[in-house]
N, C-alpha and C positions, 0 to 999 in steps of 0.2 A: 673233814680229815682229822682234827685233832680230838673229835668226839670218839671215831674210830680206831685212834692210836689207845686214847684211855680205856675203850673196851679190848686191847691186845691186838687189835688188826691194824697191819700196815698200809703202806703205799707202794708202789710202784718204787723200786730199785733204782732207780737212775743212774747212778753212780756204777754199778756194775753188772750188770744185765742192759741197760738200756741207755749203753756211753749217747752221745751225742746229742742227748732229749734233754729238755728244758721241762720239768713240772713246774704245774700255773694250777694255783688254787684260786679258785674266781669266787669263795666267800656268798655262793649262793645258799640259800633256804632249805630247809629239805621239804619233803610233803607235808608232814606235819605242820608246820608253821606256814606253809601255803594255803595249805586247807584252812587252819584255823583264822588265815587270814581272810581269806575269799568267803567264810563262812560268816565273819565279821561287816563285808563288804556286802555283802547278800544283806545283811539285818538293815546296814543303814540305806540299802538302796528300796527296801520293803517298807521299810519307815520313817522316812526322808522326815527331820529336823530343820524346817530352813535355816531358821538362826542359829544353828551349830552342823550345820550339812559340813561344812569343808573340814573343818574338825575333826568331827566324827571321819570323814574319809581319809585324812590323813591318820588319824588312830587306826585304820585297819593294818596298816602296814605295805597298802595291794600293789601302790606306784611305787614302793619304794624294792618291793620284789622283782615285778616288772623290769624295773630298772634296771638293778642287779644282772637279772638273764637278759636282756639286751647292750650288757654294757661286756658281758663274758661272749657273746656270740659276734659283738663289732672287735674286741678284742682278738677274736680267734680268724677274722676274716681279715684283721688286718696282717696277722701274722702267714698268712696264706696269700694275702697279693701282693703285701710289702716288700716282704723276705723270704717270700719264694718256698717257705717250707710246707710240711706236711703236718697234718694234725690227727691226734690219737684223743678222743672226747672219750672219755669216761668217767661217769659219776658213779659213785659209792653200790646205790641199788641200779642203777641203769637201764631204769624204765621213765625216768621222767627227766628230768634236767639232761640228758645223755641226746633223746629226742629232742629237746626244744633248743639245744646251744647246736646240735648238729645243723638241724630244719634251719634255724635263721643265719647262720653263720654265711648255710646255702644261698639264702633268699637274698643276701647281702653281694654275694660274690656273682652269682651266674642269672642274668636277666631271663633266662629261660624261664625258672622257675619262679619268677614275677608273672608269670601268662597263665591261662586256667588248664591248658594239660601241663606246663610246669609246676603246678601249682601241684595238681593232681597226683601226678608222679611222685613228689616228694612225698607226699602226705603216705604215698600207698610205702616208698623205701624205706622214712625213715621212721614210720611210725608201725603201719599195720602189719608190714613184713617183718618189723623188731619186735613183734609184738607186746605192743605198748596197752595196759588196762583200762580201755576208755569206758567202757561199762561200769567197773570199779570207780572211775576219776571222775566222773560227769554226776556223780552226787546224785543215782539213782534212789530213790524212795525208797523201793523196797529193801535195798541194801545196804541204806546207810548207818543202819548197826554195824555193818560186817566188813565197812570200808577200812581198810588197811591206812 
């Protein structure tokens, strides 16, 4: 959010356009620093270190990501069965963090989708049908010049 205010783009209007909403910046990572992290984690997992294994994986950054988007998606499910409200998930570009705080928030709240056609269903709602870049994001070979 505040990287987007210093390039001239705003947030969401809260205050008068959208009374009664509460904005929640959950301080997660963008692609970039996910990729470059998981790209970090890939190295040490290709060329495991014993004597500095846990080091090197905590220098990726990857659990401390992880965390972050599970600590936004318990956050969003608690505001959903605690307090009874409604939740509006949107993240900046709204192909990656938008999917994954939406998908867990779900997996959190409705046991359904704990079961393999719950499981199923979500993946096809909240990803395939948003259409989310999994060709681009799965770190194709041929593409990885071209990854965004």
């Amino acid at each position: 959010a505040s990287g987007n205010m210093l390039k001239g783009k705003g947030t969401e209007d809260t205050a008068r356009r959208y009374t009664n909403c509460k904005l929640l910046f959950l301080d997660i990572a963008n692609i970039h620093a996910m990729r470059d992290s998981v790209d970090r984690l890939r190295s040490v997992c290709e060329h495991p270190s014993h004597l500095s294994w846990l080091s090197q994986l905590e220098s990726t950054q990857w659990l401390g990501h992880c965390s972050s988007v599970l600590r936004g998606a318990a956050s969003i499910a608690r505001h959903v069965d605690e307090r009874g409200v409604m939740a509006l998930i949107h993240c900046s570009d709204g192909w990656d963090r938008t999917s994954q705080l939406s998908a867990l928030s779900q997996l959190l709240l409705d046991p359904y989708y704990r079961t393999f056609d719950g499981f199923k269903t979500l993946v096809e709602k909240e990803w395939l049908h948003f259409g989310h870049k999994f060709h681009d994001r799965l770190g194709d070979i041929q593409k990885a010049q071209e990854r965004s």
